[in-house]
N, C-alpha and C positions, 0 to 999 in steps of 0.2 A: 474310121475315116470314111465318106461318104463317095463311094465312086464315082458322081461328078467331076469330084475336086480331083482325084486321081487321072482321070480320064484327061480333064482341064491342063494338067501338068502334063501330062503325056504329050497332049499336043503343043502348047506352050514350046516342049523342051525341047521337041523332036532334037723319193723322201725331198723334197723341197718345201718351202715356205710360201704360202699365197695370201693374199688378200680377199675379205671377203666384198665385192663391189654391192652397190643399188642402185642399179640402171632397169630402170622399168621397162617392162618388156612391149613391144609394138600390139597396139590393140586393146591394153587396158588403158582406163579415163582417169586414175584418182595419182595422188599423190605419193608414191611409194614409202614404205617405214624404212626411217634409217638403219642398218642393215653394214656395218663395219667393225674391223677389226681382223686382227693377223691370226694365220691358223694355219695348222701342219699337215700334211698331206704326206701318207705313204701307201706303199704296194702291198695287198695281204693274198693277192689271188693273183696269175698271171699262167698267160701259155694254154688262155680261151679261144675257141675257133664258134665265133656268131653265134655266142651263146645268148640267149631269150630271157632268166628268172635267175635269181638265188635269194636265198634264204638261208638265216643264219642256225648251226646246230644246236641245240639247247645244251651237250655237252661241251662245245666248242667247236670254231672251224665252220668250214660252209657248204653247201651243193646248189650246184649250180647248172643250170640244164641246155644243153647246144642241141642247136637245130637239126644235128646229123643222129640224135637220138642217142647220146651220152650222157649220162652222169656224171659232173667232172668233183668229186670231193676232194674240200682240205680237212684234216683232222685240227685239234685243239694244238697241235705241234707244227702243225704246217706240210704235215704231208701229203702229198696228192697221191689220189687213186681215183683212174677212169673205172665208168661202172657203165659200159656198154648194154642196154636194154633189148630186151626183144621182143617185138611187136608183131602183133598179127600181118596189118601193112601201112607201116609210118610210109607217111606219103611225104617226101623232101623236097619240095620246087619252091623257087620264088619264094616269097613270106612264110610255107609251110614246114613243118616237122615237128619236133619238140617243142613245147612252148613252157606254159604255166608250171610251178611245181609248190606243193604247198604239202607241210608232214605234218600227218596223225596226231592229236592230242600225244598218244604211249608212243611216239615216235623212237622216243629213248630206249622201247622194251623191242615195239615190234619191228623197229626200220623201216615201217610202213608210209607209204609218200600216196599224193593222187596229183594227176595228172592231166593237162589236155594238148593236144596233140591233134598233126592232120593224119585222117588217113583216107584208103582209096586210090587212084592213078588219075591222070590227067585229064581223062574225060568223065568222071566220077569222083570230086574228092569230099570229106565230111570234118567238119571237128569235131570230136570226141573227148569223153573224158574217161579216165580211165586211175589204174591204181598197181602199185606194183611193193615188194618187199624187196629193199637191199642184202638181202642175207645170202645172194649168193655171186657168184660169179657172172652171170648174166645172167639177170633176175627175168621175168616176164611178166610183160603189161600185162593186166589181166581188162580189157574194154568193159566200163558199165555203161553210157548212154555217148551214142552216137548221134548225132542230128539228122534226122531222116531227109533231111532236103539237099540233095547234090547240088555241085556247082562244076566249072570244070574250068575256075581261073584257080590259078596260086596265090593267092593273095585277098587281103581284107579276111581276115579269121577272126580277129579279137582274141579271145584265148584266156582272155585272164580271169583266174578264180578269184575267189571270197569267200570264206565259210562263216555263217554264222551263228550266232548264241546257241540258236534252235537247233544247230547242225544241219540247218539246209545249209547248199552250195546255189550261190550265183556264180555264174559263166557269160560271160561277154561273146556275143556272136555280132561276126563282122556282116558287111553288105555283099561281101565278093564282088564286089568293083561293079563288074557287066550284070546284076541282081539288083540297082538299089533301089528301088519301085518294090521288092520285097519286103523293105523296112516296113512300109505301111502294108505288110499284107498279112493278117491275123493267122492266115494257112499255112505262113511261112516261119521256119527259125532263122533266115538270115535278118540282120540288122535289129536284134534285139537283146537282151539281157534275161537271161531264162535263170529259176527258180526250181530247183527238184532236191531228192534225196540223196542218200549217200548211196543208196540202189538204184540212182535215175531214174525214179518215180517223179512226177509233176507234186512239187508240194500242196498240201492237201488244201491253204489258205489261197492260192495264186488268185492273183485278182480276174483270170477270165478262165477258174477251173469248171467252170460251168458251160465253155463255149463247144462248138461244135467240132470245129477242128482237133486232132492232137497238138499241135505246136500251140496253139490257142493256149491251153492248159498249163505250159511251163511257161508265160511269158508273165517278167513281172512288168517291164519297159518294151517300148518298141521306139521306133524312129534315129536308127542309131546306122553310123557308117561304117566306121570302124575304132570301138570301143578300145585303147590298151592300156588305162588304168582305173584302177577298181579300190575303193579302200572306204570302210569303215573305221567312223570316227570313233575310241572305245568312250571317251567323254561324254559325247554330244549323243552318239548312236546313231548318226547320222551319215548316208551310204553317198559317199563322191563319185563321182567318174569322170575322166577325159578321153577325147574321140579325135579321130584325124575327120578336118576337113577335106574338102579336094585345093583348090589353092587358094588357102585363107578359109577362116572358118572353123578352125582347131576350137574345140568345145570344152570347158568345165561345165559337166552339171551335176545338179544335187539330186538324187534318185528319190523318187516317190511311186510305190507299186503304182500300176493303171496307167501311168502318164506316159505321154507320147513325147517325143521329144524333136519331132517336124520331120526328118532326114527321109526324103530329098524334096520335101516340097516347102521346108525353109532351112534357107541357110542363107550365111553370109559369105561366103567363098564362092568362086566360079569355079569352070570347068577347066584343064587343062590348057585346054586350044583356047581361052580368053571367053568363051561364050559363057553366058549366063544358064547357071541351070535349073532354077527357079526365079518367076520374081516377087517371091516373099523374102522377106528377112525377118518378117513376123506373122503367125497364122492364129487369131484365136482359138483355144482347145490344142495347142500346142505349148509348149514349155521353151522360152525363151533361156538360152547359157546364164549360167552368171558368169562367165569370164570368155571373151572370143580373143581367138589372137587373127590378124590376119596383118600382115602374112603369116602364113604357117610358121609353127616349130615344128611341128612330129612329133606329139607329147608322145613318150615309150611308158616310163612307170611312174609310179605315184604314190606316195606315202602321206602318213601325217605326222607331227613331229610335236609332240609334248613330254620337255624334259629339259632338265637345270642346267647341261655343260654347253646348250646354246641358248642363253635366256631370252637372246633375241628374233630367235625362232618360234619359240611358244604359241602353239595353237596355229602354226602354217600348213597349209598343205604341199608337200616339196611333187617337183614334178621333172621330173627328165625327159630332155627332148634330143631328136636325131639328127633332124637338119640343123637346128640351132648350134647343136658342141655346146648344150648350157645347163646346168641346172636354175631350174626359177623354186621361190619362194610364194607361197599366195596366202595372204591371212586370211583367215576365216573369223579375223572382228572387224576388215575392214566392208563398208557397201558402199558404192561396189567395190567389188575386189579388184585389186591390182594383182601385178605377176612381177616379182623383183627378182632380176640373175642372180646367182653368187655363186659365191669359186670364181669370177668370168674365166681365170685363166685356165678354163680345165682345155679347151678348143678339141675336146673329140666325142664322136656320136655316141648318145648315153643309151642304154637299155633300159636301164633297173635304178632304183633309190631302195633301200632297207635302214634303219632305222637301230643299229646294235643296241644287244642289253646293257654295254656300255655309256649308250647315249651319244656316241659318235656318228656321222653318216657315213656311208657306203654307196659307194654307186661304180655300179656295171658300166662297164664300154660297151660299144657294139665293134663287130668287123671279124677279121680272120686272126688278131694277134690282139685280143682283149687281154681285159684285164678288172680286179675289184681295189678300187681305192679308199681309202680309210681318211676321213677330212676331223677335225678335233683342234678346239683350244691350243693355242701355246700355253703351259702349263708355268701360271706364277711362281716366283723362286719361291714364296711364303704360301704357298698350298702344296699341301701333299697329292701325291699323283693318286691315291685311293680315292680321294675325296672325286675326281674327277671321271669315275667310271661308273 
């Protein structure tokens, strides 16, 4: 981006039963897909304190990661064990601490998990990724790439991994709120979506591994505010992400290395206090969302969901949101995309969507007295319940 235009902006700115609904959500344009039908809802996790990730164990059972830098595991039996971590220095304020958690291919052999996390103190704090082995009673992070650019708000981190084919790792970095003029700045890692090794080396392909800076080298995107969900379509191959706006503005986009994706010199949301914080809501050499919501949701996490015991699911991107209390639904055959609720009656703030090897959903609470809910078919008296896992 051409410091003009930067400079331009600058001054410019100075166990119960539910229903599944299809009420389109504020901000998509098309027609929603019918989207009905009764389904059961139970508790498999409970007794979370503002927990951020889970993921399910390929033995059974789940881990799930709180912000106070806990491991909260259920076994394949439903036993819980905290697995309190130890870290050089988890930084806990506002939006920060434990965040992302994502296990090892040999996860089954070696208990090995990787992580991102804040650390630093208040006038100094970084997100990082890092890696730790469950095998003991408090394990220790072991830090491999921390993002050299400080900030000193609690808040806007992103955090959310992706590992893929090739075994690189994408990591979502936020704008840190009082930073977002950093989006656009090639020198900086806030507000973009970086690309490295499992050693936190800059992957050797990154579309600007050539540039002068070092942040330059791990960026695959930039113009991002605060990125929290990240997913690979394995079908399509095809990398999603959704991002908070400021008020209104909430983003789906489709990742492409190199591309920018405007943040803050387009959006569709304002600023807090009602003022306007750009006036683009389109910038050629920018990337236009496919999906705005405005008003906001708070999109938290985000999956894709291709599988038989919700047919009417097939090929959606699921996305959970904060301020909404909703999960939405978003196809990925419809153009443009729509965003359809279902469960409506869940009404509490969501973290996470996972996606079980039984084909059921899952989805995180957020707060002090979470919890993981288990959504699945009413099961017809003429199907067997195997048939349906």
């Amino acid at each position: 981006m051409k410091s003009g235009l930067l400079n331009g902006w600058r001054m410019w700115a100075a166990s119960c039963f539910f229903t599944l609904s299809s009420t389109l959500a504020t901000g998509a344009t098309a027609e929603p897909p019918v989207l009905t039908g009764n389904y059961h809802q139970t508790q498999v996790a409970g007794y979370l304190t503002f927990p951020w990730a889970a993921v399910e164990n390929p033995l059974g059972g789940w881990l799930i990661t709180e912000r106070s830098g806990d491991i909260i595991e259920y076994d394949h039996a439903g036993q819980r064990q905290e697995i309190p971590l130890q870290f050089s220095q988890l930084y806990v304020a506002g939006q920060g601490g434990l965040l992302d958690i994502k296990l090892a291919h040999d996860f089954t052999e070696s208990r090995r998990v990787y992580l991102s996390y804040a650390t630093g103190n208040e006038n100094k704090n970084y997100l990082t990724f890092g890696t730790a082995v469950l095998n003991a009673k408090e394990p220790v992070v072991t830090d491999i790439f921390t993002l050299p650019t400080p900030k000193d708000t609690p808040v806007h981190y992103g955090g959310r991994l992706l590992q893929l084919p090739d075994d690189t790792w994408l990591m979502t970095s936020g704008d840190g709120f009082d930073y977002r003029e950093q989006a656009q700045q090639k020198n900086s890692f806030l507000g973009k979506v970086l690309r490295f090794t499992t050693e936190g080396k800059p992957a050797a392909d990154n579309p600007f591994i050539h540039g002068e800076s070092l942040a330059e080298k791990y960026i695959y995107t930039l113009g991002h505010r605060n990125p929290q969900g990240l997913i690979r379509d394995p079908e399509s191959g095809k990398i999603w992400l959704h991002e908070h706006g400021p008020d209104g503005g909430d983003e789906i986009n489709l990742l492409v290395p190199g591309n920018n994706y405007g943040w803050p010199v387009v959006t569709q949301g304002k600023d807090y206090s009602g003022a306007r914080i750009s006036p683009f809501s389109h910038y050629e050499g920018m990337q236009d969302p496919a999906l705005n919501w405005t008003p906001s949701i708070a999109p938290s996490g985000m999956t894709v969901y291709h599988n038989d015991v919700f047919p009417a699911l097939q090929n959606h991107l699921l996305v959970t949101s904060l301020k909404n209390k909703a999960l939405y639904a978003v196809s990925l055959d419809q153009n443009p995309m729509a965003a359809v609720q279902i469960f409506a009656t869940i009404n509490e703030r969501l973290r996470d969507v996972i996606i079980g090897r039984d084909g059921a959903i899952y989805v995180l609470t957020d707060g002090e007295r979470a919890r993981i809910m288990r959504f699945s078919p009413l099961r017809p008296e003429n199907v067997p319940e195997h048939s349906l896992r």
